[in-house]
LUMLUMLUM-919106 format. One record per residue: x, y, z of N, C-alpha, C in turn; residue in one letter. Coordinates in steps of 0.05 Angstrom, whole numbers, padded with zeros to 5 digits, always signed. Layout:
% residues N
XYZXYZXYZA ...
//
This chain:
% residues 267
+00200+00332+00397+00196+00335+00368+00218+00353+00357X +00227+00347+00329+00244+00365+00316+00243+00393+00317X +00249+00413+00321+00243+00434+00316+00239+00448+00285X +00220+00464+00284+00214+00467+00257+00228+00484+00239X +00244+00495+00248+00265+00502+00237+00288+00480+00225X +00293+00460+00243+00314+00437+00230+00294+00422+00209X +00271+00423+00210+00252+00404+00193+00254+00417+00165X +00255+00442+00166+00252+00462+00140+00279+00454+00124X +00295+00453+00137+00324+00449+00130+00329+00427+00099X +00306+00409+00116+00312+00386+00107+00287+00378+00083X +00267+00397+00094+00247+00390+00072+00240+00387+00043X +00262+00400+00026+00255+00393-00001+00277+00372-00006X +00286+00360+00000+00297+00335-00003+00276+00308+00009X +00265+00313+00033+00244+00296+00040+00223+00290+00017X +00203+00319+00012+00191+00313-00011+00201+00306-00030X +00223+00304-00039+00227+00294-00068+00238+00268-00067X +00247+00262-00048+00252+00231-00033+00218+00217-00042X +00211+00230-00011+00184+00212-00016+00172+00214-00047X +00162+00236-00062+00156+00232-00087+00170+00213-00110X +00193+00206-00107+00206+00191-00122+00218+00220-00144X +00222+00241-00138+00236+00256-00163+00260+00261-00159X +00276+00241-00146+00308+00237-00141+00315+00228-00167X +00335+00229-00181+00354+00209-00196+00365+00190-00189X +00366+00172-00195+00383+00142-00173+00410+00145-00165X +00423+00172-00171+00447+00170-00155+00434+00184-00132X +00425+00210-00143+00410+00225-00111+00396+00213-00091X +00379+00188-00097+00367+00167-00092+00387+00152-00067X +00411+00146-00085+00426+00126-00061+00438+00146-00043X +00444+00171-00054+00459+00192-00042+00445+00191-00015X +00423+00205-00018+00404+00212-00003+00397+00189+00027X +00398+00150+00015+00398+00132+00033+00413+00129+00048X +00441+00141+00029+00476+00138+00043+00470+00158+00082X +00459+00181+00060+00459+00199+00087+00445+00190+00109X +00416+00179+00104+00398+00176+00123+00403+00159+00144X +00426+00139+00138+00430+00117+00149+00453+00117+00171X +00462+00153+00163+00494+00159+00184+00480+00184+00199X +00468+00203+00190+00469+00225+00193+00438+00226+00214X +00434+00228+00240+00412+00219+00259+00400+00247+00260X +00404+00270+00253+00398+00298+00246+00374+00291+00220X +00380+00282+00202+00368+00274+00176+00346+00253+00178X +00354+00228+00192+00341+00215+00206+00307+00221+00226X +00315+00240+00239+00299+00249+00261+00285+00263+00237X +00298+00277+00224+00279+00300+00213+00254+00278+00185X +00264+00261+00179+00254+00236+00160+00234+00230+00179X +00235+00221+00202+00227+00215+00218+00192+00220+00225X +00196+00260+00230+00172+00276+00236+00162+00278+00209X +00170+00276+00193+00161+00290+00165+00152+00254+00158X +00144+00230+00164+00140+00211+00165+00108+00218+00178X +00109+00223+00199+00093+00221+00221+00075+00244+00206X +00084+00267+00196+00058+00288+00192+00048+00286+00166X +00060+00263+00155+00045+00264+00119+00015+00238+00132X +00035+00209+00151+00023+00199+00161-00012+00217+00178X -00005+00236+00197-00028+00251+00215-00042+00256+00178X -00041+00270+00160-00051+00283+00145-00071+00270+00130X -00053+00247+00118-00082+00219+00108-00097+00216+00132X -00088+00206+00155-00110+00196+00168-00128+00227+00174X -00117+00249+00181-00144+00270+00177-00160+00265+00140X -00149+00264+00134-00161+00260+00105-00179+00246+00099X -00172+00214+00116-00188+00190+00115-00220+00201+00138X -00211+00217+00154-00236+00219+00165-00258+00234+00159X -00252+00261+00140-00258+00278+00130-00281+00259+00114X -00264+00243+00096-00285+00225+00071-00301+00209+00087X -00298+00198+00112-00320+00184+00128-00345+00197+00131X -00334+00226+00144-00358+00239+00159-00378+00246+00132X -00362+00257+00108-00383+00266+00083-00391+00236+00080X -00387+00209+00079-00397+00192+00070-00421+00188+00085X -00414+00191+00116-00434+00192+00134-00464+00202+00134X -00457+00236+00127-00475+00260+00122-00486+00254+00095X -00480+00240+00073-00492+00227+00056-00510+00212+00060X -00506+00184+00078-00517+00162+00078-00547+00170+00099X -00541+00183+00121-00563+00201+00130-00580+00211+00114X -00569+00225+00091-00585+00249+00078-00603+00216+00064X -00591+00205+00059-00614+00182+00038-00631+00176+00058X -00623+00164+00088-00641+00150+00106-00669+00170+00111X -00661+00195+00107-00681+00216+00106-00705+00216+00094X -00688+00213+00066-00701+00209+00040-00718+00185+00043X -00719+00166+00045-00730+00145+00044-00749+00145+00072X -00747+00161+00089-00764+00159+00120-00797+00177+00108X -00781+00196+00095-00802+00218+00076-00816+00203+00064X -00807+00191+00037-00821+00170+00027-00831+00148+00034X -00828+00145+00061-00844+00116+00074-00879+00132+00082X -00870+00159+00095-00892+00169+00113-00909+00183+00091X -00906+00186+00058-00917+00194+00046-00934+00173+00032X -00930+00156+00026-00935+00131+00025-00960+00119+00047X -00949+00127+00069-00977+00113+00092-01005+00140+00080X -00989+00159+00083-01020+00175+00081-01030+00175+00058X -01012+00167+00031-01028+00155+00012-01053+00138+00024X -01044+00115+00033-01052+00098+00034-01086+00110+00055X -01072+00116+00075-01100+00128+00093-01113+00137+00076X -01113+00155+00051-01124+00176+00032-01142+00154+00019X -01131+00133+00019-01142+00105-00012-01165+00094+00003X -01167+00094+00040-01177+00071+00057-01214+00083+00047X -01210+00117+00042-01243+00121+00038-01256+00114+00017X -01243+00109-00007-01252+00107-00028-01255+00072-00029X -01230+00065-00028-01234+00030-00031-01259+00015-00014X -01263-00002-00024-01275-00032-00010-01246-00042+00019X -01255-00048+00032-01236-00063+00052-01227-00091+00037X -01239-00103+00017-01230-00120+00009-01200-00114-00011X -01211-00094-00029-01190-00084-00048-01163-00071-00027X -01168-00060-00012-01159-00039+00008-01127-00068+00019X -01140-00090+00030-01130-00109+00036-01108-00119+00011X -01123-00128-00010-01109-00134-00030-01080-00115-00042X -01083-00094-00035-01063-00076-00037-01038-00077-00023X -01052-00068+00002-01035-00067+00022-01016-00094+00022X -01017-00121+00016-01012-00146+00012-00984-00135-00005X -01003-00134-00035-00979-00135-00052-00951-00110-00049X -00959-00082-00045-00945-00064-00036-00926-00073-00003X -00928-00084+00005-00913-00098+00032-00886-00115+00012X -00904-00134+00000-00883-00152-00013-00861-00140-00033X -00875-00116-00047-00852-00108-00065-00835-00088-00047X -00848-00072-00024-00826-00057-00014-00806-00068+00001X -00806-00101+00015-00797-00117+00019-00771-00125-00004X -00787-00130-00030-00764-00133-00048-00747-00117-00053X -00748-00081-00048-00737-00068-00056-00724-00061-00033X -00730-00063-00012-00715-00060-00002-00687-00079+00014X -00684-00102+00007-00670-00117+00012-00662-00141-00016X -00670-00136-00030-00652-00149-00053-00631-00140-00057X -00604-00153-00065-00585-00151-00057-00568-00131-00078X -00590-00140-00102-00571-00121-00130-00588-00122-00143X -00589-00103-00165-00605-00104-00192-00589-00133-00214X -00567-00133-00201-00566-00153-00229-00541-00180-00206X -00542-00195-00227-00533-00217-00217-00504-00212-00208X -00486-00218-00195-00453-00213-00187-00444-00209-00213X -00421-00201-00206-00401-00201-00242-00379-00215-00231X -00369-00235-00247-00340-00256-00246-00318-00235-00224X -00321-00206-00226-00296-00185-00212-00305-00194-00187X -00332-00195-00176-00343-00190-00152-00343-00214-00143X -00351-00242-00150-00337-00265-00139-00312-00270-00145X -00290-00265-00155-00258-00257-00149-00251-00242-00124X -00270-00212-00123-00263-00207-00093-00273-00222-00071X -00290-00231-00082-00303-00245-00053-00283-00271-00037X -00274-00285-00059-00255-00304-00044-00230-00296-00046X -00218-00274-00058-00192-00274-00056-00178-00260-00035X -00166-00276-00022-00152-00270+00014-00126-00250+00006X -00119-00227+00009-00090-00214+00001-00070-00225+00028X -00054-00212+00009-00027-00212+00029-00025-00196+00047X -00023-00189+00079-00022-00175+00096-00001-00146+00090X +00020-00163+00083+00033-00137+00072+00063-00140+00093X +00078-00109+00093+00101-00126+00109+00089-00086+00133X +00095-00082+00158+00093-00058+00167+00118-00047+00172X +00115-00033+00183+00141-00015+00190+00160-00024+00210X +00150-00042+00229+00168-00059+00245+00177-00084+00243X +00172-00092+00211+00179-00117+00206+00208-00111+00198X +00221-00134+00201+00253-00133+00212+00260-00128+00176X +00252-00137+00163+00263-00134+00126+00253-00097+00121X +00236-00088+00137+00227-00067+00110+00242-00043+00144X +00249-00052+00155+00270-00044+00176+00297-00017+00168X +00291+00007+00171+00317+00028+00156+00318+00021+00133X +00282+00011+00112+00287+00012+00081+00262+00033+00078X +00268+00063+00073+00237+00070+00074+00222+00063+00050X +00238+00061+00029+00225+00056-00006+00208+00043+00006X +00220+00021+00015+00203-00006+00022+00176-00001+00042X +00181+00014+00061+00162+00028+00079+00137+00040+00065X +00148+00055+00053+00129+00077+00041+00108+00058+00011X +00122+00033+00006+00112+00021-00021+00089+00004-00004X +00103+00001+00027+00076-00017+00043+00057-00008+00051X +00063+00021+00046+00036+00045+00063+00013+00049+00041X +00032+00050+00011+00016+00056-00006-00003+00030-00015X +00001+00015-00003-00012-00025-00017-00037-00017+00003X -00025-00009+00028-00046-00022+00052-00066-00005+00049X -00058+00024+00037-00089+00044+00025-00103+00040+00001X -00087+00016-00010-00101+00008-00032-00104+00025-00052X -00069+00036-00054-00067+00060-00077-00036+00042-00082X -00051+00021-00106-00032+00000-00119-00019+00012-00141X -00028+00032-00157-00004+00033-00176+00015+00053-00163X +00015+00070-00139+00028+00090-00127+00043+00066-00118X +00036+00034-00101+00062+00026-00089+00078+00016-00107X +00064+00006-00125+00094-00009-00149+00108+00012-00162X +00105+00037-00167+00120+00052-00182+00141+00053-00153X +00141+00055-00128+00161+00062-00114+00169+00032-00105X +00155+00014-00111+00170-00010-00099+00193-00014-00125X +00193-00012-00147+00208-00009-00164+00229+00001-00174X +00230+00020-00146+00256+00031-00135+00272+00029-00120X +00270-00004-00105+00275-00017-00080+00295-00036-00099X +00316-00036-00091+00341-00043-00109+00329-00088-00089X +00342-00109-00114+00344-00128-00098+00357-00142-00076X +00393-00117-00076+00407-00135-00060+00401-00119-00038X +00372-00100-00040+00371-00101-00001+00348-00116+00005X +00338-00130-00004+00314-00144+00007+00304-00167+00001X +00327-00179-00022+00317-00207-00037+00304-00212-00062X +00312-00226-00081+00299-00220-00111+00274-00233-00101X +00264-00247-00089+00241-00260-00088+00224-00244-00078X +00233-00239-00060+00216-00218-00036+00198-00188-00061X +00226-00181-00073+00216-00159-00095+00195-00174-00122X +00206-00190-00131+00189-00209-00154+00164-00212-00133X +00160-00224-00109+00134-00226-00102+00116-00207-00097X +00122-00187-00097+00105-00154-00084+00096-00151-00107X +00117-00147-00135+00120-00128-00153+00091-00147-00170X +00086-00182-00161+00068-00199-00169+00040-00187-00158X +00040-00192-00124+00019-00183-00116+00012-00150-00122X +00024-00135-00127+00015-00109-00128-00002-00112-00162X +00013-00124-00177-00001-00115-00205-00024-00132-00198X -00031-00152-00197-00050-00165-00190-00083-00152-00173X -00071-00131-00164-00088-00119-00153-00094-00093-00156X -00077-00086-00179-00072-00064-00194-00097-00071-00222X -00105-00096-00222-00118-00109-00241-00104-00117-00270X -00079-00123-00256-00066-00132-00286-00049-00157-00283X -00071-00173-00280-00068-00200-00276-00046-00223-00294X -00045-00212-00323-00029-00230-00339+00004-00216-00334X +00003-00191-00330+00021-00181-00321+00036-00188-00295X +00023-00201-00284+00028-00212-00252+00034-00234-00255X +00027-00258-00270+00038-00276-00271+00062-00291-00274X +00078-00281-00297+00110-00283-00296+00119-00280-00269X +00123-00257-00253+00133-00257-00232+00121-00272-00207X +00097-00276-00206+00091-00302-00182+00100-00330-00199X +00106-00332-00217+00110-00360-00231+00134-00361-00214X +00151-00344-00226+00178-00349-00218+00192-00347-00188X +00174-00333-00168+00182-00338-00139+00162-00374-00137X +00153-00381-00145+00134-00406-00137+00146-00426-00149X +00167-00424-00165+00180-00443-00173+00214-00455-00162X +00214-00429-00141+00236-00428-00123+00228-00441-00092X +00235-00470-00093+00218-00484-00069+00233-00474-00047X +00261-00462-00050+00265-00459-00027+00262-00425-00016X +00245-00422-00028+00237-00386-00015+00221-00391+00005X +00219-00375+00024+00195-00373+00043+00166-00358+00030X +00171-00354+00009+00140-00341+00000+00132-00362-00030X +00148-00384-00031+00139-00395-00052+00116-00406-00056X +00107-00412-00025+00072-00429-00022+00047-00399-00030X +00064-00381-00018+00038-00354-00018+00045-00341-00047X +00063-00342-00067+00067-00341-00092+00049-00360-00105X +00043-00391-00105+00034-00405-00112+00002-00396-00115X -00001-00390-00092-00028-00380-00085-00047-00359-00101X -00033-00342-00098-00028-00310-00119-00037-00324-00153X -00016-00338-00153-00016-00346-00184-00048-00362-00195X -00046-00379-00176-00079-00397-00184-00103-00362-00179X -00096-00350-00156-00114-00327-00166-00114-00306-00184X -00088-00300-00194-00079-00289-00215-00089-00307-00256X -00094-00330-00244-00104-00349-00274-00136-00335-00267X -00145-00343-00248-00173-00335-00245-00175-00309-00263X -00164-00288-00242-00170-00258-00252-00168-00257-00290X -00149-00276-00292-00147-00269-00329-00168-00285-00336X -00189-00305-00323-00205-00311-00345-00193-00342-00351X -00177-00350-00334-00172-00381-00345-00165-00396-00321X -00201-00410-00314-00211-00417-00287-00200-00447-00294X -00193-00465-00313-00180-00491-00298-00148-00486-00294X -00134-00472-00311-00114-00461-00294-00104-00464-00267X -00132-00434-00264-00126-00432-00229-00129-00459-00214X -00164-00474-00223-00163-00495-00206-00146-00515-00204X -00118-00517-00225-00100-00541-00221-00083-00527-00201X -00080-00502-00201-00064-00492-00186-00076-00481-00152X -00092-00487-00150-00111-00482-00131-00115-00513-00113X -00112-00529-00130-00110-00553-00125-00092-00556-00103X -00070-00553-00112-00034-00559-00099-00033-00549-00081X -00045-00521-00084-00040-00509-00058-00062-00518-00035X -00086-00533-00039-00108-00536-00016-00086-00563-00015X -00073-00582-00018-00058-00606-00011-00045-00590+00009X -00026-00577+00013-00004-00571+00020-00011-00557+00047X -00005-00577+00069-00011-00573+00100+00007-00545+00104X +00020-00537+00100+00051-00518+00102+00040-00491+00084X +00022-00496+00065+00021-00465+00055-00005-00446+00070X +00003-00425+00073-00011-00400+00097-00041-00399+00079X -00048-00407+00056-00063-00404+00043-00077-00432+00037X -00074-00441+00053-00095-00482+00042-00115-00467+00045X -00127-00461+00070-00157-00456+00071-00177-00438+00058X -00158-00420+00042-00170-00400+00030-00170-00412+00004X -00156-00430-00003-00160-00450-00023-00177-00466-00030X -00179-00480-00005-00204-00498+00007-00232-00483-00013X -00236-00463+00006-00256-00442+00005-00268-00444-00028X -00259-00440-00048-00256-00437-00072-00263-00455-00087X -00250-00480-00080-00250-00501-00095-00278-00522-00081X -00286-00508-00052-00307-00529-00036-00331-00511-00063X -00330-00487-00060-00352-00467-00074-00361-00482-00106X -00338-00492-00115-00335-00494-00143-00351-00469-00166X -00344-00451-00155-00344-00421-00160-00326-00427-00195X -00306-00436-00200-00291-00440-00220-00298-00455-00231X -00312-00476-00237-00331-00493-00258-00364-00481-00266X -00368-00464-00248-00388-00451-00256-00380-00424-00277X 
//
């Protein structure tokens, strides 16, 4: 590991790297170096790895309180089951065995309902959108394109935690001639999209899906029929939902399928 002394060296240029509070010459400055200088590198490197250790302690932290929550209710409700029976023992002296019966009947059935109905209220249009909509995997850190690009790295870390307006503000700083105008038009598509700004997303999946010879133009296509959905204009999607369940070659027929078998969109 680096020693922490060379790491210090280098550290307020890291943070302000990763934060995005470079200027775009300091910006390229800063790439120029990383890409010669294996001192700079290494030190990018650990300071990668310990922001990385820090979410995932972070991520566990919110588990365990979610945990110690979800306990504290099971509690709650174990209390209120056993308070409930000795009601009930309390009711057995006074009642008729007939009435006694009659109770017990109906109180079974509603604690039944309450406890396993699924919602107080019917789905909302958001919640069948998430339900069929398949995302994009994303690109990781060993994929050969996002390869000695960290913008690009760091815009994939922030998608995959599902902290979408954090990745587009830095994917937005990923210039095109290192990675492909399509490749950028399609992220910059799927990220608003899931950012929940669906009409905003559309121009840019239009326009990688209209480029047949991209490799993301079938999974652009895709995006877009779910991107008509999300705005609220379900035959839209389904003409475009259509094309894509035809099309043996796109990574997305079946999730297409899925949608259009449901007829989720005419409803």
């Amino acid at each position: 590991m680096l020693p922490s002394a060379d790491l210090r060296t280098y550290l307020e240029d890291l943070e302000r790297f990763s934060d995005g509070q470079m200027t775009v010459p300091e910006q390229e400055a800063f790439e120029e170096r990383l890409e010669h200088d294996e001192s700079l590198q290494h030190a990018y490197e650990v300071y990668q790895q310990l922001t990385a250790d820090l979410r995932w302690v972070a991520g566990h932290e919110t588990l365990r309180l979610r945990l110690q929550s979800l306990d504290k209710r099971l509690n709650e409700r174990q209390v209120a089951l056993t308070r409930m029976r000795s009601d009930t023992r309390r009711k057995q002296t006074v009642w008729g065995s007939t009435a006694l019966i009659a109770f017990l009947v109906v109180s079974a059935v509603m604690l039944g309902y309450l406890l396993w109905r699924p919602s107080d209220t019917a789905p909302t249009p958001s919640d069948a959108w998430s339900r069929y909509y398949t995302p994009d995997p994303g690109l990781t850190e060993m994929s050969p394109l996002a390869s000695r690009r960290p913008l690009l790295v760091e815009a994939m870390q922030q998608y995959h935690d599902q902290q979408y307006g954090a990745a587009l503000r830095v994917l937005r700083r990923v210039t095109p001639d290192r990675i492909g105008q399509d490749t950028l038009l399609y992220y910059n598509g799927v990220f608003l999209l899931l950012a929940g700004q669906a009409d905003e997303a559309r121009p840019y999946l239009q326009r990688v899906s209209d480029q047949p010879g991209s490799r993301l133009a079938g999974k652009a296509l895709y995006n877009l029929g779910m991107a008509a959905w999300k705005a609220d204009q379900p035959m839209e999607a389904q003409r475009i939902l259509i094309r894509v369940a035809a099309d043996s070659l796109n990574p997305y027929q079946q999730a297409a399928r899925r949608v259009l078998t449901a007829n989720i969109l005419e409803k």
